[in-house]
TIBAMI-13478 format. One record per residue (C-alpha): residue number from 1; residue in three letters; x, y, z. Coordinates in pm, 1 decimal, m for minus. Layout:
REM TIBAMI-13478
NUM;ALA;X;Y;Z
...
REM end
This chain:
REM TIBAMI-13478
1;UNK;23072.2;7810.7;14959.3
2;UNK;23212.0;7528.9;14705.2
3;UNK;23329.6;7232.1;14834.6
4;UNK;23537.6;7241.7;14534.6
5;UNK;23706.5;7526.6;14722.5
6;UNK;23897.0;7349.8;14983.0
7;UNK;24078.2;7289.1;14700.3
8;UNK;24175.1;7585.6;14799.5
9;UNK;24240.5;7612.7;15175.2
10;UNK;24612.3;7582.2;15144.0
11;UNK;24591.5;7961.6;15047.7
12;UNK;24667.5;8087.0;15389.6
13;UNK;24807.3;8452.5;15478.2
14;UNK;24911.5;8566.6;15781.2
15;UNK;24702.3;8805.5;15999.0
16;UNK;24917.2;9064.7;15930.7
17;UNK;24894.0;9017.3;15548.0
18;UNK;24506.7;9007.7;15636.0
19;UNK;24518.8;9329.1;15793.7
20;UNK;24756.6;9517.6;15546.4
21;UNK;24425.9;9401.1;15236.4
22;UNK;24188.1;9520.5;15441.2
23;UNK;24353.0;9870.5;15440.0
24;UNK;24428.5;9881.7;15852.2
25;UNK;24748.7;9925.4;15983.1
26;UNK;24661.5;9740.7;16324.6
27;UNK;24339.3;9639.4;16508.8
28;UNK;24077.2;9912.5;16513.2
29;UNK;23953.7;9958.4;16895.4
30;UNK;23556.9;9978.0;16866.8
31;UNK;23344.0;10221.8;17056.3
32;UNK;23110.6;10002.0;17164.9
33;UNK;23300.5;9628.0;17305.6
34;UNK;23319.4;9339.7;16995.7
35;UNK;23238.6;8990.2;17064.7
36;UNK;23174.6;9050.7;17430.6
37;UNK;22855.5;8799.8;17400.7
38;UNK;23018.3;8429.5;17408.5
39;UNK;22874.0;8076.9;17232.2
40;UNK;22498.1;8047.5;17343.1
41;UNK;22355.6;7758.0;17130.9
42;UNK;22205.3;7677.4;16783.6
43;UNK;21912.5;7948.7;16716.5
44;UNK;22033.9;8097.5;17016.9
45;UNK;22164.9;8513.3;17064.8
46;UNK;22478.2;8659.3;16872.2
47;UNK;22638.7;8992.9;16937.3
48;UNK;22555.0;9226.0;16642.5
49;UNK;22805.9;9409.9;16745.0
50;UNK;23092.6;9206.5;16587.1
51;UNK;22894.1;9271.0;16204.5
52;UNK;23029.8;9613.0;16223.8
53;UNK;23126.4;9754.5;15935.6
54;UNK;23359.4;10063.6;15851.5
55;UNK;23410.7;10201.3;15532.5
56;UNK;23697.8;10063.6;15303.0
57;UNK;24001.6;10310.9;15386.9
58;UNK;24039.3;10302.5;14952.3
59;UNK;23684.1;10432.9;14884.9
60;UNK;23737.4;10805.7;14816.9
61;UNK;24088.5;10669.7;14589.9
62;UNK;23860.6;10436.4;14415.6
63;UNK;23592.6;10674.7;14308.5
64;UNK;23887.2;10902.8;14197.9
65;UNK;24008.5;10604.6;13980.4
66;UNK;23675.6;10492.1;13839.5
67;UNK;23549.4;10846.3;13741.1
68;UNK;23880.9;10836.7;13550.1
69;UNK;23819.3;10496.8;13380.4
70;UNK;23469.3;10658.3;13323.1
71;UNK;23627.7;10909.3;13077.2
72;UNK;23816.1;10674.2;12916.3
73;UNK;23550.3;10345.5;12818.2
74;UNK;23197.1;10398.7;12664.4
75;UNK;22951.9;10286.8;12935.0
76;UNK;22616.7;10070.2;12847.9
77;UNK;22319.0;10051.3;13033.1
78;UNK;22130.6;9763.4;13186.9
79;UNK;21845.7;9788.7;12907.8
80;UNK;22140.5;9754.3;12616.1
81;UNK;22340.3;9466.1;12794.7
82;UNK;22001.1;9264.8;12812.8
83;UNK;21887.5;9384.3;12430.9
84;UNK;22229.6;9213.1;12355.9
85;UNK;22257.5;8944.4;12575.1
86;UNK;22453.2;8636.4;12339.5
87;UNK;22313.0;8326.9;12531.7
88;UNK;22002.9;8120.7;12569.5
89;UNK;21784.8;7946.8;12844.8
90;UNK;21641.8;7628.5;12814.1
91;UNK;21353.0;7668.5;12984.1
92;UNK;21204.1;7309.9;12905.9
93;UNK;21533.2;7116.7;12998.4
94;UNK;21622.6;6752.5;13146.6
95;UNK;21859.7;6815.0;13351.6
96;UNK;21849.6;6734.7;13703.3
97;UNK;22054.4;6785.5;14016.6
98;UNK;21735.3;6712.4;14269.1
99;UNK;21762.5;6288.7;14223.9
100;UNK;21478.9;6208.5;14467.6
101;UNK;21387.3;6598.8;14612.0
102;UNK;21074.1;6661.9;14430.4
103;UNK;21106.1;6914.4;14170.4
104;UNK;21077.2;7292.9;14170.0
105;UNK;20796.5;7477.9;14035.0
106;UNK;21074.5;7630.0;13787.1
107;UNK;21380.7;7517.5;13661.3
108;UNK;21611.1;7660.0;13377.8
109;UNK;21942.8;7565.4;13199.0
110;UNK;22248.2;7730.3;13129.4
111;UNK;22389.8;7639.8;12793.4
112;UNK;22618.1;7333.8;12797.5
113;UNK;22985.7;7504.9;12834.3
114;UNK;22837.5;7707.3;13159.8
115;UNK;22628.0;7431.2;13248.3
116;UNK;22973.2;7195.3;13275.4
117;UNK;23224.4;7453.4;13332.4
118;UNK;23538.4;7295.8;13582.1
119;UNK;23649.1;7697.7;13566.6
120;UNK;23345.0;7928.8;13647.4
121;UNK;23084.3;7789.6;13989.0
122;UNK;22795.5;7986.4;14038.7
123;UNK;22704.1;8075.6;14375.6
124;UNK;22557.1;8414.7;14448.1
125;UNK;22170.6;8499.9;14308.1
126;UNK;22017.6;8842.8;14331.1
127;UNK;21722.2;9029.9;14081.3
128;UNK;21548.3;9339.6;13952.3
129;UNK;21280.6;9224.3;14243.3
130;UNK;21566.2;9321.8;14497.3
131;UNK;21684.7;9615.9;14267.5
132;UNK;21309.8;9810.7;14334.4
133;UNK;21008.2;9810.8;14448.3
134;UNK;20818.2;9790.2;14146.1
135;UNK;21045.4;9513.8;14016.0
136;UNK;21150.1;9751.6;13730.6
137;UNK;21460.1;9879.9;13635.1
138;UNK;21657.0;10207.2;13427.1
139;UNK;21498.6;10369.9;13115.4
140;UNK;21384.1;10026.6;12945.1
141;UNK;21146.1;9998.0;13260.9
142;UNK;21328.9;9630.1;13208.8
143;UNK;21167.2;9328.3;13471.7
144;UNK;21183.7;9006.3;13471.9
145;UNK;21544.3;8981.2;13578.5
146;UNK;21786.7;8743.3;13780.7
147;UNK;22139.6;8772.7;13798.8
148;UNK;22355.1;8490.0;13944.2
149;UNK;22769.6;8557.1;13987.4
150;UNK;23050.9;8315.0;13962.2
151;UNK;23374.8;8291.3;14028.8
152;UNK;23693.6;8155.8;13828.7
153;UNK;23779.4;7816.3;14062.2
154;UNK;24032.9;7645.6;13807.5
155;UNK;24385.2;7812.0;13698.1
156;UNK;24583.4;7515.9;13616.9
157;UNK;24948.2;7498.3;13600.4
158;UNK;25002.0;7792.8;13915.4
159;UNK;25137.9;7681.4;14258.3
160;UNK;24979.1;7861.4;14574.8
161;UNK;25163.4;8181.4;14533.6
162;UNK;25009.9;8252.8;14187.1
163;UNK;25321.4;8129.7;13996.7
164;UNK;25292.3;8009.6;13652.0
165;UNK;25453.8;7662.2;13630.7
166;UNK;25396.5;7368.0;13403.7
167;UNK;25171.7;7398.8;13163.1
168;UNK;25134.6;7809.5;13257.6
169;UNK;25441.2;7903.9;13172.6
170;UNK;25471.9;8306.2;13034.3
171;UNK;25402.1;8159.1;12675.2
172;UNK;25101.2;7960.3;12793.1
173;UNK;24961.7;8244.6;12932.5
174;UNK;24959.2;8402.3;12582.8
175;UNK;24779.2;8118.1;12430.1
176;UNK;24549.9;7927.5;12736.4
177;UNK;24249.6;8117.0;12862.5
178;UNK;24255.5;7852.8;13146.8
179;UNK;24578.2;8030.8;13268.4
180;UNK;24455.0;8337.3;13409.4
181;UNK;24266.6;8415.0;13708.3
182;UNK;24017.6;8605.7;13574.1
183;UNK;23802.3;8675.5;13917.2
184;UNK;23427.0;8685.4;13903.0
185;UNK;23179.7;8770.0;13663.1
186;UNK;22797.4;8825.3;13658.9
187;UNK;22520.8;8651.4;13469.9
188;UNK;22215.5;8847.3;13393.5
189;UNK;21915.4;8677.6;13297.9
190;UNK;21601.2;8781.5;13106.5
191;UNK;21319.8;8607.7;13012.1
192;UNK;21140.4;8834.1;12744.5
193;UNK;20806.2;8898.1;12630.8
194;UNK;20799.6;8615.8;12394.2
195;UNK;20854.8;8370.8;12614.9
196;UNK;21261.4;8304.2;12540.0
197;UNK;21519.5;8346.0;12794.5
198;UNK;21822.4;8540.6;12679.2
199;UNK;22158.5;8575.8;12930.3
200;UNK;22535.3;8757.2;12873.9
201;UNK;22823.1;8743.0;13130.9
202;UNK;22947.1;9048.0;13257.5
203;UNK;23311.1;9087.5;13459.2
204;UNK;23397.5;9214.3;13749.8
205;UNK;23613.9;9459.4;13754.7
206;UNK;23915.0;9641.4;13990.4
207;UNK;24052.4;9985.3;13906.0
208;UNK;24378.5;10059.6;13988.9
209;UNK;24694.4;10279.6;13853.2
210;UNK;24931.1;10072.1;13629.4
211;UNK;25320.9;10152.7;13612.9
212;UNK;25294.1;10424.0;13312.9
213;UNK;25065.7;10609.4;13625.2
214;UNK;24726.4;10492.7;13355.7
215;UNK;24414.7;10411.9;13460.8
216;UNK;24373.8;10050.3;13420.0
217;UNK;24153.5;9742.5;13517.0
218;UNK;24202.2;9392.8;13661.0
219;UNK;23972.6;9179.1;13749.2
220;UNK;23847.5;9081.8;14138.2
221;UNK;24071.0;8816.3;14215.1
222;UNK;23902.7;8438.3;14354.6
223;UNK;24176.1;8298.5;14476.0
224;UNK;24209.0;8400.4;14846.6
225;UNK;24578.7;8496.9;14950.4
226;UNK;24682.2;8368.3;14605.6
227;UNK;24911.5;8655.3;14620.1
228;UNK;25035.4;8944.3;14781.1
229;UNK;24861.5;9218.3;14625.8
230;UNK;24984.5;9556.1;14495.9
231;UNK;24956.4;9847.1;14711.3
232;UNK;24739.2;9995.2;14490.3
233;UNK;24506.0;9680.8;14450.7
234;UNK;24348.7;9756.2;14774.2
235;UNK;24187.1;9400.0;14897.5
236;UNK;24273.7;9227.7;14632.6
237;UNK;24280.2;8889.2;14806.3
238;UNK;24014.1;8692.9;14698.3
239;UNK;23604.9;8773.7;14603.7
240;UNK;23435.5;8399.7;14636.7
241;UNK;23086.3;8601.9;14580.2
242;UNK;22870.5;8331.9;14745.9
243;UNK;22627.9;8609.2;14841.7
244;UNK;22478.8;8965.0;14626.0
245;UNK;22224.6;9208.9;14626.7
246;UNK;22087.7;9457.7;14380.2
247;UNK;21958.3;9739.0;14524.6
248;UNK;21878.6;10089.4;14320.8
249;UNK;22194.8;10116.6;14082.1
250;UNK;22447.4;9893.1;14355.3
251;UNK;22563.1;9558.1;14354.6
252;UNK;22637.0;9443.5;14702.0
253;UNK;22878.8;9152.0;14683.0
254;UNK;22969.9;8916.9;14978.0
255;UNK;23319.1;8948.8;15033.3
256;UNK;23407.7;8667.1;15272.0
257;UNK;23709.2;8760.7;15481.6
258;UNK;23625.9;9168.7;15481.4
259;UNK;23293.4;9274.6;15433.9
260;UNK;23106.8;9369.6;15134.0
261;UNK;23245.9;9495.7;14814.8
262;UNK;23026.4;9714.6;14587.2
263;UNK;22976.9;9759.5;14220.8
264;UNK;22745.6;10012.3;14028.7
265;UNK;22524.4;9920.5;13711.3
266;UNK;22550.5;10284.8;13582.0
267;UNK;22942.2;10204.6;13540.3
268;UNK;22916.8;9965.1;13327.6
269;UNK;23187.4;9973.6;13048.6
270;UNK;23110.8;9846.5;12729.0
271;UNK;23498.4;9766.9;12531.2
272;UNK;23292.7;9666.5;12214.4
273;UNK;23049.7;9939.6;12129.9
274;UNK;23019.4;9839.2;11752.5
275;UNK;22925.1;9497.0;11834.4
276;UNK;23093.5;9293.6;11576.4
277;UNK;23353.3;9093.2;11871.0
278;UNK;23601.6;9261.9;11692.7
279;UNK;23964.3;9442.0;11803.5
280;UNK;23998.9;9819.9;11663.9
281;UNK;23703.8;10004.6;11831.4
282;UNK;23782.0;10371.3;11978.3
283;UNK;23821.4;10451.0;12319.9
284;UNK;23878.0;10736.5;12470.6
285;UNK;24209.3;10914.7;12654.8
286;UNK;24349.3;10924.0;12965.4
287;UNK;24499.2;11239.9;13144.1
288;UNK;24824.2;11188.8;12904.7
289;UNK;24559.3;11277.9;12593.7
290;UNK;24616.0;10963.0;12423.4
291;UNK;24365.9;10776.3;12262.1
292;UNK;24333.0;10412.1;12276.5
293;UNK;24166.1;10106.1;12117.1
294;UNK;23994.5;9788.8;12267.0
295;UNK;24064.1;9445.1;12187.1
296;UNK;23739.3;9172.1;12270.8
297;UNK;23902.8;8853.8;12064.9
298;UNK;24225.9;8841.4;12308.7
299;UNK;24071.6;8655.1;12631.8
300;UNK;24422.8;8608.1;12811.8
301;UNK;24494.6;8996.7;12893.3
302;UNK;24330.8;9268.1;13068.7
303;UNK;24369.0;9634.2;13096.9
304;UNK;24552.4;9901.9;12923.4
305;UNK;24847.0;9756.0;12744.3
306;UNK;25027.1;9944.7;12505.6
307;UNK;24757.9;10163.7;12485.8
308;UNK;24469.6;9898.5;12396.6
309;UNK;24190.6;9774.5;12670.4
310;UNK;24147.1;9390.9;12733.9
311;UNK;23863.9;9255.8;12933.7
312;UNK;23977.7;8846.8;12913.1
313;UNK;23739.3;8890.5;12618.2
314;UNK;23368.2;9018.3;12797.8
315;UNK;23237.8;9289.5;12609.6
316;UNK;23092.3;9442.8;12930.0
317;UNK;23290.7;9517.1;13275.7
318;UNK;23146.9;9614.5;13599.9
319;UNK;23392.7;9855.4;13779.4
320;UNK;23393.3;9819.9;14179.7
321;UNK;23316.4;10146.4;14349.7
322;UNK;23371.7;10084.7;14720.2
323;UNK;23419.6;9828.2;15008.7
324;UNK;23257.1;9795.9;15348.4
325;UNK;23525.7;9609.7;15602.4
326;UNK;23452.9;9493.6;15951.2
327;UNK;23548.3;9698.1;16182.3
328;UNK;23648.8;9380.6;16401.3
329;UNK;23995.4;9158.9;16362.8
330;UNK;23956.8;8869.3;16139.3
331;UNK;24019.2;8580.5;16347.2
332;UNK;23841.6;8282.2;16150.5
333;UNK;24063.3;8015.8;16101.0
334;UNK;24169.9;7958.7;15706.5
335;UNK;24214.3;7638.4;15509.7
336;UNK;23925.5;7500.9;15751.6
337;UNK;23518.3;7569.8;15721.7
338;UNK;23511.5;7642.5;16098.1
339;UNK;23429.4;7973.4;16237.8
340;UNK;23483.2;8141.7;16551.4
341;UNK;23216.6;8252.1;16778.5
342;UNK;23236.6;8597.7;16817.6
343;UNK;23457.7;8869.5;16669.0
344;UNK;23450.9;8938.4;16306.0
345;UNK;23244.6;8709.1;16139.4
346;UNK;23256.0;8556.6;15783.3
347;UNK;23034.0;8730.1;15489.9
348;UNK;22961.1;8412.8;15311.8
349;UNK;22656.9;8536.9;15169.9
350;UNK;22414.7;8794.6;15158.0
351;UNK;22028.0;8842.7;15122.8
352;UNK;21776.8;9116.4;15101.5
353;UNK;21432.9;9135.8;15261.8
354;UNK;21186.7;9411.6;15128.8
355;UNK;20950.8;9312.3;15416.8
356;UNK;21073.4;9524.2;15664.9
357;UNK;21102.8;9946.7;15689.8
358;UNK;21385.8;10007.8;15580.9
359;UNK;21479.1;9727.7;15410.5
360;UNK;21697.4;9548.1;15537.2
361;UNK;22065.5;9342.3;15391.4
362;UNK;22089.7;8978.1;15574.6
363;UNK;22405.6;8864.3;15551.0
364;UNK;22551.9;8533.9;15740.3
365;UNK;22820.9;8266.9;15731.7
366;UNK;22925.0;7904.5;15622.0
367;UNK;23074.9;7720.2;15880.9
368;UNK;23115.9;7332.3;15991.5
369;UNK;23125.2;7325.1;16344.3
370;UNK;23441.9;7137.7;16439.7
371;UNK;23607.2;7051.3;16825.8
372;UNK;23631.1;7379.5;17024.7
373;UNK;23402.7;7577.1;16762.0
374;UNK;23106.9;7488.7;16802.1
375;UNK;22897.5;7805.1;16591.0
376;UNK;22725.7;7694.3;16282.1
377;UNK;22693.4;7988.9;16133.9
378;UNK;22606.2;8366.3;16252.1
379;UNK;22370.9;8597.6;16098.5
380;UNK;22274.9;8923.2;16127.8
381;UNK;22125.7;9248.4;15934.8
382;UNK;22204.8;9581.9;15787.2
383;UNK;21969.9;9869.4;15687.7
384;UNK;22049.5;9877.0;15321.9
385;UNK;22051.6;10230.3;15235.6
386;UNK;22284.2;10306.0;15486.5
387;UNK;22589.2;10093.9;15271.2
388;UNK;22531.7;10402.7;15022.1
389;UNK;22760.0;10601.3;15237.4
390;UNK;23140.5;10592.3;15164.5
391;UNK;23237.7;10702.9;15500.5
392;UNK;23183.1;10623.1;15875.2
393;UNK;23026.2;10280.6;16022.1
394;UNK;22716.8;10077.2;16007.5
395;UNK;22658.6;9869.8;16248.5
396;UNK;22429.0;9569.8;16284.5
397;UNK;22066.5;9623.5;16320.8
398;UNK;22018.4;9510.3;16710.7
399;UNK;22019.0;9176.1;16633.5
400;UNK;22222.7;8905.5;16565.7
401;UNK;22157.2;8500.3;16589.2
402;UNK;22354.7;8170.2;16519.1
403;UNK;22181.4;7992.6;16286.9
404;UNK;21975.9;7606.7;16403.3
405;UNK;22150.5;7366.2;16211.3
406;UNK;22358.4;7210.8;16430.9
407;UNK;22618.3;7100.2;16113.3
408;UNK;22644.9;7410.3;15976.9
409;UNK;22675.1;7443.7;15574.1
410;UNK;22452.5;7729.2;15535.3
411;UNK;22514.7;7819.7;15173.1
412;UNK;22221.3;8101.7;15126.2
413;UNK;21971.4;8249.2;15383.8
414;UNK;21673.2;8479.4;15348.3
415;UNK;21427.4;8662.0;15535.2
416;UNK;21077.5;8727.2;15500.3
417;UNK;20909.4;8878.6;15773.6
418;UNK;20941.8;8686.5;16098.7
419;UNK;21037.3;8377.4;15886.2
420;UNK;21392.8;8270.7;15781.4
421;UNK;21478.4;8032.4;15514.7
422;UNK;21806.2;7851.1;15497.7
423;UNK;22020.7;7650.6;15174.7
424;UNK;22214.4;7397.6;15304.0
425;UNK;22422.7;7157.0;15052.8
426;UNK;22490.1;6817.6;15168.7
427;UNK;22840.8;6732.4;14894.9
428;UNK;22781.7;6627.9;14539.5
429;UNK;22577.2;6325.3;14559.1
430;UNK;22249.5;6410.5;14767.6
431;UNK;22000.6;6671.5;14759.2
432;UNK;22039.0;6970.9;15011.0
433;UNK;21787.7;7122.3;15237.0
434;UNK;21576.3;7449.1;15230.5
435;UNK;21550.7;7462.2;15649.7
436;UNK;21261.4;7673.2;15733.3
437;UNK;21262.7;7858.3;16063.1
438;UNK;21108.2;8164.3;16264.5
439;UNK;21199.1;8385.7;16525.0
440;UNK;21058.7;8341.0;16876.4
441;UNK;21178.2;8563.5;17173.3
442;UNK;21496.8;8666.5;16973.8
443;UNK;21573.0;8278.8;16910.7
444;UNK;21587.7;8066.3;16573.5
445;UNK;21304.4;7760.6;16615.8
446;UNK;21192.6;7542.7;16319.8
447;UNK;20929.1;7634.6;16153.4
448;UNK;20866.4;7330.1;15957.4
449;UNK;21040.9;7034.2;15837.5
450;UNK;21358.9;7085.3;15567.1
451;UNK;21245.6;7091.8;15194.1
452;UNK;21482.0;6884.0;15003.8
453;UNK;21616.1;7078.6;14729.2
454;UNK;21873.1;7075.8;14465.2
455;UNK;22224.9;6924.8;14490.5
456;UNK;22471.9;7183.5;14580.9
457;UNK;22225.2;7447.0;14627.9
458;UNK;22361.7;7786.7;14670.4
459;UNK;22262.3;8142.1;14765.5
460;UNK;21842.0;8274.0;14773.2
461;UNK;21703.9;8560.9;14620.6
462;UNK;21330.0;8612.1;14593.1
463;UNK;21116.6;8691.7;14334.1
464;UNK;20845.3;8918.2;14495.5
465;UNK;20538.3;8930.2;14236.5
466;UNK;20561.8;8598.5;14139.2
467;UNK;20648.0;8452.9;14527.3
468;UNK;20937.6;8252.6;14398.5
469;UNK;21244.0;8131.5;14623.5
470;UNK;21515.6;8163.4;14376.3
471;UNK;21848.8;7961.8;14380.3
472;UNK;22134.5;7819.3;14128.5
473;UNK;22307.6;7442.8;14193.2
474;UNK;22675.4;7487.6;14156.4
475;UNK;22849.2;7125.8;14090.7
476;UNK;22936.0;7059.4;13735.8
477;UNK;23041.6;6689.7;13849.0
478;UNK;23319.7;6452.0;13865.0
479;UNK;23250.8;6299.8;13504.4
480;UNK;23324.9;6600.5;13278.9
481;UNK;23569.1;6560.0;12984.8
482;UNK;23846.1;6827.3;13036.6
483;UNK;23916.6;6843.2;12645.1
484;UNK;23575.9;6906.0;12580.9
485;UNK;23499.3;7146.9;12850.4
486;UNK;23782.2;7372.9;12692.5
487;UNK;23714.8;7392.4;12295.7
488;UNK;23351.4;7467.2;12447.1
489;UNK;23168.5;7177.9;12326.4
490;UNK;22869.1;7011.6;12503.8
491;UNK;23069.7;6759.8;12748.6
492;UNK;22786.5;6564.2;12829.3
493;UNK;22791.6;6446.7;13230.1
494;UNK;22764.3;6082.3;13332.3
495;UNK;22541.3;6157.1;13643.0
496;UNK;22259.1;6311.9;13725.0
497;UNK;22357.6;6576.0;13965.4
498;UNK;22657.2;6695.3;13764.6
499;UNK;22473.1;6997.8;13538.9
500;UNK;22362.7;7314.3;13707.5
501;UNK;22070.5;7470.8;13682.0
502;UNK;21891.5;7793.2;13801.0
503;UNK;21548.3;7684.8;13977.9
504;UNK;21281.5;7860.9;14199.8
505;UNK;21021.9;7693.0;14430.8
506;UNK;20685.6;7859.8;14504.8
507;UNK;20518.0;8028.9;14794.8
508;UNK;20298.9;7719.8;14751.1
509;UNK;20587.4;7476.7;14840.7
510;UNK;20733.3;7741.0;15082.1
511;UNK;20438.0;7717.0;15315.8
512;UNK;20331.1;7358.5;15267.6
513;UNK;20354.0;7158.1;15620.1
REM end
């Protein structure tokens, strides 16, 4: 969760807009009674039963729409989106967004235009070490692996309704990247076998039928309630992606006001198979037997248009597949960081602990405790392999707990065991804290002192065979020069905290008193 998105919190919708994109007509009664556990304290006992989820009412029309797309774009694997991946770690850099927290036992850098970006914040980390057991993945038998997702936080020039005005006007939109709301996109990361450290960004993408009745693509929309979506745009209301996990061929993405959303690596689409970042290359036809082209230079359109494919110029696209929803009314207040106590919770971010049979998906929520809400945060637990399903319920694994910190701001938590580790950002000028706790009769205790960490420290994914705690700083900094951030050059920051950086710490630092 950005603090650069209460930018944001004037994009409100009503609860009955909220229940229209999450595909219910009216409140859902449960089986088994929601939220009948109230407030106990910080650490204390949650009801599980309010993490319900249900499947996403659009699943078995989505699958119909991507297996459509799927005849239509060439797909690429994992392996071949890493072989080509177009941008490079510095793994010896700097930068530093931990002031006085004493450093991590790994740090890398984006390139400068990521590193800076006002449009794209990182939030969400995952890996091939959560994708399987043997920390390999597909044909390539490809490891060494981190993926971290962002989403697009800057669309000058549109008012709260998704307008184009000012500097967004319909020829603007032609001609200014900036202009479009372009969703979220995923980073994977490689470091090879010779040491470098090669990445390419990958978009997220939303199947849907356009007016000609094609198969077409848009892309997951950040904004939350920017819009009224189309009917056939099924929750298209806002992805912030603070939270993923890779596991087997899915990507599990946090979805904060319904659920979890979830994308699938063997979909893939690839709308420049000859690799030259050129328009012109074949695709194939939809049910009306036309063929089409794709178009990578154009980075202000996406879809089918006049029978070409645009992509906001990524060469790869990651097609959503299906949605998870809570089963529960949303009832968190928006345009505020404070969460209710029980009912449907927020899915701010998600985790995955291999420690466990089965594994197990930890997801939980950011919240600032304010007057009359006094939860910091809930969290709870899923067995992963049940979210393979695309019909029914899963419900919460018997468990559920608000988190210690009694001021809130969890930003990432994982589990390992009985242990529970917590990122929690304290604004854009001082380091967070990694809060390390346990569980003791069913409660949250400390279990340790917090490990200052990184400014604006995000989601945690770890790295099982080489016991790192994986995370990504998101603030790019007051100080950046606008002109330079959009013809791409290296803005160069005027503080210290104001590049990101991807960064581990070790088992080592994990356990030390």
């Amino acid at each position: 969760m950005s603090h650069i998105r209460m930018r944001r919190a004037w994009l409100t919708v009503t609860a009955a807009v909220s229940l229209a994109l999450t595909g219910l007509a009216a409140p859902v009664q449960a089986e088994t009674p929601v939220g009948t556990m109230a407030w106990t304290s910080p650490g204390g006992k949650a009801d599980p039963s309010d993490f319900t989820l249900q499947a996403g009412a659009m699943n078995g029309t989505t699958a119909e729409r991507v297996a459509r797309l799927d005849g239509v774009l060439p797909k690429s694997g994992v392996s071949k989106l890493l072989a080509d991946a177009n941008r490079t770690v510095d793994t010896s850099c700097t930068r530093d967004p931990f002031g006085t927290a004493p450093a991590p036992a790994l740090k890398w850098c984006l390139e400068n235009d990521d590193s800076t970006s006002r449009e794209w914040i990182p939030q969400a980390m995952t890996g091939v070490s959560d994708a399987a057991d043997n920390e390999q993945y597909g044909v390539g038998n490809d490891t060494n692996i981190q993926l971290y997702a962002s989403y697009d936080n800057w669309d000058p020039g549109r008012d709260s309704n998704g307008n184009e005005v000012g500097d967004c006007n319909p020829d603007e939109l032609e001609a200014n990247d900036a202009c479009n709301q372009k969703g979220v996109r995923v980073s994977f990361v490689q470091r090879r076998a010779d040491g470098t450290v090669k990445y390419r960004h990958v978009l997220l993408g939303w199947a849907y039928m356009n007016n000609s009745q094609h198969v077409s693509i848009d892309g997951v929309h950040a904004a939350e309630g920017s819009t009224v979506p189309d009917p056939n745009k099924d929750m298209q209301n806002g992805l912030h992606a603070g939270g993923m996990v890779w596991y087997g061929h899915y990507l599990y993405v946090a979805d904060t006001r319904n659920g979890i959303r979830i994308f699938d690596m063997e979909k893939i689409m690839d709308l420049d198979p000859n690799g030259d970042g050129k328009a012109g290359d074949e695709m194939g036809a939809d049910t009306d037997g036309v063929k089409t082209t794709s178009n990578v230079e154009v980075k202000t359109k996406v879809g089918r248009h006049d029978n070409v494919w645009y992509s906001f110029g990524y060469r790869y696209v990651m097609p959503q597949v299906a949605a998870w929803k809570f089963k529960a009314p949303q009832s968190n207040p928006t345009g505020t960081f404070k969460c209710v106590s029980t009912g449907a919770p927020k899915a701010s971010y998600v985790s995955l602990d291999r420690s466990t049979t089965p594994d197990r998906l930890i997801m939980g929520e950011y919240c600032r405790p304010e007057s009359g809400y006094p939860s910091p945060g809930r969290i709870a637990s899923f067995p992963v392999k049940a979210l393979e399903n695309r019909s029914g319920e899963v419900a919460a694994e018997g468990w559920a707990n608000y988190l210690p910190m009694t001021n809130g701001g969890a930003q990432g938590a994982l589990a390992m065991g009985d242990k529970l580790y917590v990122n929690q950002s304290a604004g854009h000028n001082d380091p967070g804290n990694l809060w390390r706790y346990r569980w003791s009769n069913g409660e949250l205790v400390s279990n340790g002192s917090a490990i200052k960490t990184a400014t604006g420290a995000e989601d945690l994914y770890y790295e099982r065979g080489a016991q790192r705690l994986w995370s990504v700083s998101e603030h790019y900094g007051p100080a950046v020069n606008a002109e330079a951030l959009e013809d791409g050059s290296s803005a160069r920051c005027l503080s210290l905290v104001c590049e990101r950086v991807l960064y581990a710490h070790s088992k080592a630092q994990l356990d030390a008193p």
